[in-house]
C-alpha positions as CSV (number, residue, x, y, z in Angstrom):
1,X,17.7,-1.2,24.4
2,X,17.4,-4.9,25.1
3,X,14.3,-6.7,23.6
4,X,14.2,-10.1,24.4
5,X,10.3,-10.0,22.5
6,X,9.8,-13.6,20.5
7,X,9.9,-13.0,17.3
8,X,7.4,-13.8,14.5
9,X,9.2,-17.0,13.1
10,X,9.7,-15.9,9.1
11,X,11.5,-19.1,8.5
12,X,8.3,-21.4,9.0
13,X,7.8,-23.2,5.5
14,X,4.5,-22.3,4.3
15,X,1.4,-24.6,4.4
16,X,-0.7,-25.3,1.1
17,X,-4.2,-24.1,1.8
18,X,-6.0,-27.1,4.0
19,X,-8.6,-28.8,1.7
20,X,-11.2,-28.3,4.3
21,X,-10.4,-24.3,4.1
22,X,-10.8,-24.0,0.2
23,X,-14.5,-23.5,0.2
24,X,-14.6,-21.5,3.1
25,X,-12.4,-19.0,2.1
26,X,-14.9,-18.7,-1.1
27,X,-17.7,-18.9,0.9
28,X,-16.5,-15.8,2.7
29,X,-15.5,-14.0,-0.3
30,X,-18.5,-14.4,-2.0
31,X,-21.1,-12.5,-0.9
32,X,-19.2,-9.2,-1.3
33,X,-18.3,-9.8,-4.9
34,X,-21.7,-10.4,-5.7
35,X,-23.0,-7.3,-3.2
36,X,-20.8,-5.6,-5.7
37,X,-21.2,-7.0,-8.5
38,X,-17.8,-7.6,-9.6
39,X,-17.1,-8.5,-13.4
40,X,-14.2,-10.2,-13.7
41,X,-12.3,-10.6,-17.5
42,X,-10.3,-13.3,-17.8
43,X,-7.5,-12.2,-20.9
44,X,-5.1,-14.6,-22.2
45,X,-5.8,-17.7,-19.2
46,X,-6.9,-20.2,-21.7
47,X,-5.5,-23.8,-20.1
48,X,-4.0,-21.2,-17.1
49,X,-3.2,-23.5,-14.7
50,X,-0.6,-23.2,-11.4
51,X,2.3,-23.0,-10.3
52,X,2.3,-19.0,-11.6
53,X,2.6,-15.9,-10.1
54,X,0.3,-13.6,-9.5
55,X,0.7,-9.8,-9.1
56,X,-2.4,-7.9,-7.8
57,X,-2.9,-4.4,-7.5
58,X,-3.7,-2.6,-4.2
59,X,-6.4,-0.9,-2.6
60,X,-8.6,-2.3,-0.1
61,X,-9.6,-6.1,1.6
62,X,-12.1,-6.4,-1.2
63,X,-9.3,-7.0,-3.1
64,X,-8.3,-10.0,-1.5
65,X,-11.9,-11.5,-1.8
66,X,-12.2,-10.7,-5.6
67,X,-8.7,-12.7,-5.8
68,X,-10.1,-15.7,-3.6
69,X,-13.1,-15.7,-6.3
70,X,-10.8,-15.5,-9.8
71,X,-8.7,-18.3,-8.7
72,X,-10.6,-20.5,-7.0
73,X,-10.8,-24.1,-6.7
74,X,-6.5,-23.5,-6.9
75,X,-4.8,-23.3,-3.8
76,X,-3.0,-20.2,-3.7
77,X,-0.2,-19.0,-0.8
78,X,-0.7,-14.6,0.0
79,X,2.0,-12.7,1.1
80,X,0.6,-10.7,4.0
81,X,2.4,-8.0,6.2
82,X,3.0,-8.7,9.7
83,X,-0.4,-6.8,11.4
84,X,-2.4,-9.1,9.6
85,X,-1.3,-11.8,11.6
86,X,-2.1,-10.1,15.0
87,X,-4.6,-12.2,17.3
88,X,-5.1,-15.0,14.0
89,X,-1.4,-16.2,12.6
90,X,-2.4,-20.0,13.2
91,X,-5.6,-19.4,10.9
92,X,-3.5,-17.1,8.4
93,X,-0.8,-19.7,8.1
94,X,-3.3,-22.5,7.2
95,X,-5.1,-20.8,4.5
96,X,-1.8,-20.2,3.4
97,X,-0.3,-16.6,3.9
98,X,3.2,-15.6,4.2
99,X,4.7,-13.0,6.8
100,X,6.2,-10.1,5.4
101,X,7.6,-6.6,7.2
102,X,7.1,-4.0,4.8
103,X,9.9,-2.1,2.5
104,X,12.7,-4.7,3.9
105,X,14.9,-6.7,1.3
106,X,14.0,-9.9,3.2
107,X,15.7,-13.1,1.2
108,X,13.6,-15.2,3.3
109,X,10.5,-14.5,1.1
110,X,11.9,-15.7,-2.3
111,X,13.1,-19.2,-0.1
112,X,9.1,-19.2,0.8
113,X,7.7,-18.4,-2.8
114,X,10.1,-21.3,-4.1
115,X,8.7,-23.5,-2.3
116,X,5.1,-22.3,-3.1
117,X,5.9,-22.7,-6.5
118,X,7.5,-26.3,-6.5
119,X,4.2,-27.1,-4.5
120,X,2.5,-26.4,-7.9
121,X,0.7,-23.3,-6.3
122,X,-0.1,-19.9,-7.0
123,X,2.5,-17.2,-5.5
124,X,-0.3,-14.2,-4.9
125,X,2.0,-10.9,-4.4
126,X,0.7,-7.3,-3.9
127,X,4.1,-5.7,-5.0
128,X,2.4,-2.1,-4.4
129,X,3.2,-3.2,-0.7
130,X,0.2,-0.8,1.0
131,X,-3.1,0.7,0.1
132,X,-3.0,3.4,-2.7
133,X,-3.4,6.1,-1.2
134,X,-5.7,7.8,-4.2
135,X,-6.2,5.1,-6.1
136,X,-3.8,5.4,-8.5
137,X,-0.2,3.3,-8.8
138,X,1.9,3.2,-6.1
139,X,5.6,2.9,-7.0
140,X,6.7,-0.8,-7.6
141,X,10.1,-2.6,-7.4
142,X,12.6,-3.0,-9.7
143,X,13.2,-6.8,-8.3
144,X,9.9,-7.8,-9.5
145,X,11.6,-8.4,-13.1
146,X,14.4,-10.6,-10.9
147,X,12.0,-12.0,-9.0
148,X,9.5,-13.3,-12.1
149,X,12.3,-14.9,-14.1
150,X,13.8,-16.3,-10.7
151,X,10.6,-18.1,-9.9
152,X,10.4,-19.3,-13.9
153,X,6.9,-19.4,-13.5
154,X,3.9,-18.3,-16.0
155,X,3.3,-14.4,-14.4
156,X,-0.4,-13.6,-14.3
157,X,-1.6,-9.8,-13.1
158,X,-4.9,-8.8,-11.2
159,X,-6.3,-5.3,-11.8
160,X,-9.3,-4.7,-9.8
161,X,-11.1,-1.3,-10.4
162,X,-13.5,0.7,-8.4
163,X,-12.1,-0.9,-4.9
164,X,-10.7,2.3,-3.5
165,X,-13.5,4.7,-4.4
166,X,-15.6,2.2,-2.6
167,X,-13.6,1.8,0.7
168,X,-10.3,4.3,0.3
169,X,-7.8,3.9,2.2
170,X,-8.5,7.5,4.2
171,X,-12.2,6.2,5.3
172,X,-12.2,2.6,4.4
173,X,-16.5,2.6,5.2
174,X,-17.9,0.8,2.3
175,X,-19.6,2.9,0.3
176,X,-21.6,0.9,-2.0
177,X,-20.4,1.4,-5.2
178,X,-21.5,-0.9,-7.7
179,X,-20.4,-2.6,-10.3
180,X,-16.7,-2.8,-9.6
181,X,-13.9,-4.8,-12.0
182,X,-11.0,-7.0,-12.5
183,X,-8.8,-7.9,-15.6
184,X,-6.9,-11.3,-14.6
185,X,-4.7,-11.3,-17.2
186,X,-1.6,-13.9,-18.6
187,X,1.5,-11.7,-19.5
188,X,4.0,-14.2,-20.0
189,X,3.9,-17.6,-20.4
190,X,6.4,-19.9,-18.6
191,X,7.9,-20.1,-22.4
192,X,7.6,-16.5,-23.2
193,X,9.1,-15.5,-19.5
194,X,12.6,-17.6,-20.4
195,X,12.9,-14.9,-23.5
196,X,12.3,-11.9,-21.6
197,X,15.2,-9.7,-20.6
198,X,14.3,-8.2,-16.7
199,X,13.5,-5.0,-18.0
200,X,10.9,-6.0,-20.4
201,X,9.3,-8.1,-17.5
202,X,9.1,-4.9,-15.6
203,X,7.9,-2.9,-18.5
204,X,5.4,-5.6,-19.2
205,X,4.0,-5.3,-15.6
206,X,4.0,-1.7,-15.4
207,X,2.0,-1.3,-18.3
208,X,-0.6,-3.5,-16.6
209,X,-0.4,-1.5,-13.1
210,X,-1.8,1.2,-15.1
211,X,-4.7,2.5,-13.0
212,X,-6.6,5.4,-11.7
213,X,-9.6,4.5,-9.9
214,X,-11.3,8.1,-9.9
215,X,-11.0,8.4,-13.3
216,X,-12.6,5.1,-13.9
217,X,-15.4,6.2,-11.5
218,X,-16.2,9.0,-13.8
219,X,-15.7,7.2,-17.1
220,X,-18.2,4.3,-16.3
221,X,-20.5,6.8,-14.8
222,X,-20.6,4.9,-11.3
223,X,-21.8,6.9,-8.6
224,X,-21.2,7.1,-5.0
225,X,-24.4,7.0,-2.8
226,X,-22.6,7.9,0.5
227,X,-23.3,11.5,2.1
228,X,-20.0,11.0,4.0
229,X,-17.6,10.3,1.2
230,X,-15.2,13.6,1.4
231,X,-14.4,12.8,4.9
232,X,-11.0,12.1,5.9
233,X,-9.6,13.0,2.1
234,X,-8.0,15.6,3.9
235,X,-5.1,12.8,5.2
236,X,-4.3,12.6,1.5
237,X,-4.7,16.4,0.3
238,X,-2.8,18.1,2.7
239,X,-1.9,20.9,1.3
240,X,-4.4,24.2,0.4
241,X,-3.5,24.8,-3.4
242,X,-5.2,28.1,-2.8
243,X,-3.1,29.5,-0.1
244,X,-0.7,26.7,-0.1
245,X,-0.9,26.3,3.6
246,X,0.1,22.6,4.6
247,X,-1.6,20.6,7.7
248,X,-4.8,22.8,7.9
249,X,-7.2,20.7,5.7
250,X,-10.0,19.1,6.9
251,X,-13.1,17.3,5.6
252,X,-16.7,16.7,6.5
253,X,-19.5,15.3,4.8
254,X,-19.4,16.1,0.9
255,X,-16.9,19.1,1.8
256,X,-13.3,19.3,1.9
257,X,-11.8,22.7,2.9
258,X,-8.9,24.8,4.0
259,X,-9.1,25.8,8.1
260,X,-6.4,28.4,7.3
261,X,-8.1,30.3,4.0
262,X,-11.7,29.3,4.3
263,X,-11.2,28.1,0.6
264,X,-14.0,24.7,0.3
265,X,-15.0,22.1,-2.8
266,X,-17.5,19.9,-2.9
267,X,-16.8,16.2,-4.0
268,X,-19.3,15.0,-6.3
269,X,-20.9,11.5,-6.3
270,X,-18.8,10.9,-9.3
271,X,-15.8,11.2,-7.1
272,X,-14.7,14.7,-8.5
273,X,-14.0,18.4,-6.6
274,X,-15.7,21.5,-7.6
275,X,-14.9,24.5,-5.4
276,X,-17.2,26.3,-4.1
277,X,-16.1,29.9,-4.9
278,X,-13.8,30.4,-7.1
279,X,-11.4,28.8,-9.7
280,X,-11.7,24.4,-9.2
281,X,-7.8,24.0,-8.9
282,X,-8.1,20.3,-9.2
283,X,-11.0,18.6,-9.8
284,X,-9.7,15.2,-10.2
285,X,-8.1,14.0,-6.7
286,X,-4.8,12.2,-7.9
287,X,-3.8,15.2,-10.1
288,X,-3.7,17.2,-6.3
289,X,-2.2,14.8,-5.2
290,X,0.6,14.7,-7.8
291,X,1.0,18.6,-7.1
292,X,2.0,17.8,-3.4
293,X,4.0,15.3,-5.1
294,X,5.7,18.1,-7.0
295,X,5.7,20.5,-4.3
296,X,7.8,18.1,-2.0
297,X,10.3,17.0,-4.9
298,X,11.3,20.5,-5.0
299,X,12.2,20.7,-1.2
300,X,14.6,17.6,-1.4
301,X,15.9,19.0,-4.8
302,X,16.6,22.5,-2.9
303,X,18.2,20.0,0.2
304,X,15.7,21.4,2.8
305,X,13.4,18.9,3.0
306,X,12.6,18.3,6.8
307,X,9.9,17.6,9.4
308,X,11.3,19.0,12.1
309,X,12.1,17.1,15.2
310,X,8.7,15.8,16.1
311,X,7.3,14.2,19.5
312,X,6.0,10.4,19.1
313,X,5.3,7.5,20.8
314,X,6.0,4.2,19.5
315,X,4.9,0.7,19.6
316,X,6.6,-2.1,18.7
317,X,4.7,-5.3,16.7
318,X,7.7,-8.2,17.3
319,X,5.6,-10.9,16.8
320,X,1.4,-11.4,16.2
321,X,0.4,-11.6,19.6
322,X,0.1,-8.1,19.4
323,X,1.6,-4.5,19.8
324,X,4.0,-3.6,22.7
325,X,4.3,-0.4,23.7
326,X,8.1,1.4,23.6
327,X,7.4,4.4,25.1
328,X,7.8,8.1,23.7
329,X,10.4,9.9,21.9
330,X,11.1,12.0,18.9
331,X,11.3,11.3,15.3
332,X,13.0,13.7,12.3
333,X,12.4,13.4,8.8
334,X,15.1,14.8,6.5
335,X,17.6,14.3,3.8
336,X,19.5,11.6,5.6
337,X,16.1,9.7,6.3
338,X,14.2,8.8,9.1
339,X,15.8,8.8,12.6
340,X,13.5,7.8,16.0
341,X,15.2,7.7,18.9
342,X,13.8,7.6,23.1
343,X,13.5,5.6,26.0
344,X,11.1,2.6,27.3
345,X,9.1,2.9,30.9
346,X,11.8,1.6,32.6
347,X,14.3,4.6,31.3
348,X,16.1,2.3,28.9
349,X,16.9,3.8,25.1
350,X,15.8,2.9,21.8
351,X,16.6,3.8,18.2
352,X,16.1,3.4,14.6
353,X,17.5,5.0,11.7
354,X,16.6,4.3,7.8
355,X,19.2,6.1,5.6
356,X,17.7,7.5,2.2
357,X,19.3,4.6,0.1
358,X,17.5,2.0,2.3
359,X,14.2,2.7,1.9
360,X,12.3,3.3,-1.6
361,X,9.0,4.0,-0.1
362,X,7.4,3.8,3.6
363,X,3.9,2.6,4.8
364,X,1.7,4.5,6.6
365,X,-1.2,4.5,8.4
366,X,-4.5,7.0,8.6
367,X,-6.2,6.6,12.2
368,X,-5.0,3.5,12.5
369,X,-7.6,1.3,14.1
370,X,-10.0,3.8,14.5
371,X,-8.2,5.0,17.9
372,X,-4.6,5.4,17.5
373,X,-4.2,8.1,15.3
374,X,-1.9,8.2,11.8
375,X,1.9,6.9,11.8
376,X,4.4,5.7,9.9
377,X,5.7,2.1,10.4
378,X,9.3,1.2,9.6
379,X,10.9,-2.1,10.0
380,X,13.9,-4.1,10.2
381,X,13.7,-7.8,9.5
382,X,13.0,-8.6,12.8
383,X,10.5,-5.6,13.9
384,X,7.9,-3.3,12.8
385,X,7.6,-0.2,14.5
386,X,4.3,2.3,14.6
387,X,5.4,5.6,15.1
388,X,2.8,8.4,16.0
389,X,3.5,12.0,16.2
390,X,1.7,13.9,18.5
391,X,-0.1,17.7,17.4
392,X,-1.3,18.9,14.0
393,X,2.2,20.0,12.7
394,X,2.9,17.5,10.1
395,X,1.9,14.8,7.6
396,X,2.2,10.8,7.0
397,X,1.4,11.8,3.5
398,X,4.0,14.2,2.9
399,X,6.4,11.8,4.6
400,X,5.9,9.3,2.3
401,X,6.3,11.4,-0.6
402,X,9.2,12.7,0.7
403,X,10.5,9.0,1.0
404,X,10.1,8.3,-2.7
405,X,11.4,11.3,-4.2
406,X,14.6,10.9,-1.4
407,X,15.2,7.4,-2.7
408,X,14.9,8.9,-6.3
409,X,16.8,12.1,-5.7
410,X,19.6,9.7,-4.0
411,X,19.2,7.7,-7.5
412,X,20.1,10.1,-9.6
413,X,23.1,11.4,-7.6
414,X,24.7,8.4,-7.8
415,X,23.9,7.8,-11.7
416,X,21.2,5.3,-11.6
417,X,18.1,6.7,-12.0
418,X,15.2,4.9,-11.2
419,X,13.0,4.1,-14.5
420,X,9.9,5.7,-14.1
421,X,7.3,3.8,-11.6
422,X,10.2,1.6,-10.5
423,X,12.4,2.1,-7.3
């Protein structure tokens, strides 16, 4: 298929934050770190001062704000995926963001952080590349080490706490929950970076990734005053771990339960499940969430991992004006990867194919833009793709499981395992 779409320019140097847009950006940030009451510690930034790198976890916009408010009056330059450019890239680019398409090994991005850095500004990275999905640590890449000693920079991490069981990324209504956290910490020093090998970078970054959002919620105590707050955890827990049926959960209210068994649990206002009849399987989300983990792993270790051929549509995001739509096809999911193929309104054909080694992780999306339904978005370094399947027969969720533990799996056939949390 021909697509002569413009294409969102990547090679645009990018523009220190305009002096006039410094205190707005704090005076929009703000008010919801206050409504939340966000405590942030400050460990080891004595005389911190840019050019560093900053490495922020991941799970909702709030996250952005509380980053706006621990760095500010320093300009800083985000890195910021491609849809949240759409209808605003002029604005975007002169508070200083940086296009990037998702899970693509775009060279382009370290030219655009070197030059962030010999501007003397901060180089704000969310290497986690998506929401967490259950607030807990999404996989992170091995580059990072690289990419850290590359830039020769002080590196500086931002954990934030209690963002994702406020507004999670499978209902992202704000929920209230008050006091939420951040630890802005220093883990090497320009001085101390130059002595690291890569893989104690990495080890030294992981270590601070460390997080689990429900489990914080339940060791601070923090409740969650929202009568809603089960719905759409279904999107994440997939799978009945009573019945072990897959696709038949659903949610509503306080309740999440199994359409196919009748099993139910309430969620609590401390964020944990206790069924209603019978043994509690999980109680604490992530560890359910690990077990469909676990489940999928030993599909692609068996080799029968597959979604079946499955009917989509798909729209195309070339640029920030906006989505274009493709027109419908099927997709397949399997040991070889993805593979979406079918043909425009005017009978032309398109394709895509990621191969397992390509592709460490994928991004997806739950009811995207309250209309559109879940998909998965892939991309190529010059498109992004929003693929939807149509029925109830599958999951995003499990297809992005199944991404990681393919990339793994293909890992460890060839010799070089991936070190735990790294792809």
């Amino acid at each position: 298929m021909e697509q002569d779409f413009p294409r969102f320019d990547m090679k645009r140097p990018p523009v220190r934050t305009r002096w006039f847009l410094r205190p707005l950006t704090w005076m929009l940030s703000a008010p919801e770190v206050l409504a939340h009451g966000t405590r942030i510690q400050k460990i080891r930034t004595e005389g911190l001062r840019p050019p560093y790198v900053l490495l922020c976890n991941h799970n909702a916009f709030l996250d952005f704000k509380v980053a706006t408010i621990a760095t500010f009056p320093h300009r800083a330059n985000y890195v910021v995926a491609i849809d949240g450019f759409i209808g605003r890239e002029e604005l975007l680019r002169q508070v200083g963001c940086i296009c990037k398409r998702k899970f693509t090994n775009d060279t382009q991005l370290i030219r655009q952080l070197r030059r962030v850095i010999q501007n003397g500004d901060i180089a704000m990275i969310y290497p986690e590349a998506r929401y967490s999905l259950c607030g807990t640590t999404a996989v992170l890449p091995a580059s990072l080490g690289k990419l850290c000693k590359l830039l020769g920079v002080p590196v500086v991490t931002l954990i934030c706490h209690g963002h994702h069981v406020n507004s999670p990324f499978w209902n992202l209504h704000s929920r209230g929950v008050r006091p939420t956290e951040a630890e802005l910490t220093r883990i090497f020093t320009a001085e101390e970076l130059e002595k690291a090998t890569v893989d104690e970078v990495n080890d030294a970054i992981l270590a601070q990734f460390q997080y689990d959002d429900f489990a914080w919620q339940k060791e601070r105590g923090i409740p969650t005053p929202y009568k809603k707050r089960a719905e759409g955890l279904h999107k994440v827990l997939y799978q009945c771990p009573h019945c072990g049926t897959e696709f038949r959960m659903a949610s509503e209210g306080e309740e999440l339960f199994c359409q196919s068994c009748g099993k139910r649990w309430h969620m609590s206002e401390y964020g944990q499940l206790q069924a209603l009849e019978g043994d509690t399987e999980f109680s604490h989300i992530p560890d359910w969430y690990e077990w469909e983990r676990s489940n999928v792993r030993a599909h692609v270790e068996a080799g029968s991992y597959s979604s079946g051929e499955l009917a989509v549509h798909v729209d195309s995001l070339p640029n920030a004006r906006g989505f274009i739509r493709l027109g419908s096809g099927t997709m397949v999911h399997d040991m070889s990867g993805f593979r979406v193929s079918g043909t425009d309104g005017e009978g032309q054909p398109f394709e895509m194919r990621k191969s397992v080694p390509s592709l460490y992780s994928c991004h997806i999306e739950y009811e995207y833009l309250g209309k559109y339904g879940d998909c998965v978005d892939l991309n190529t370094l010059e498109d992004t793709w929003y693929i939807y399947p149509h029925g109830n027969d599958f999951s995003v969720t499990k297809m992005a499981l199944a991404t990681e533990e393919l990339y793994f799996a293909y890992r460890r056939s060839i010799g070089r395992p991936c070190r735990p949390g790294l792809a």
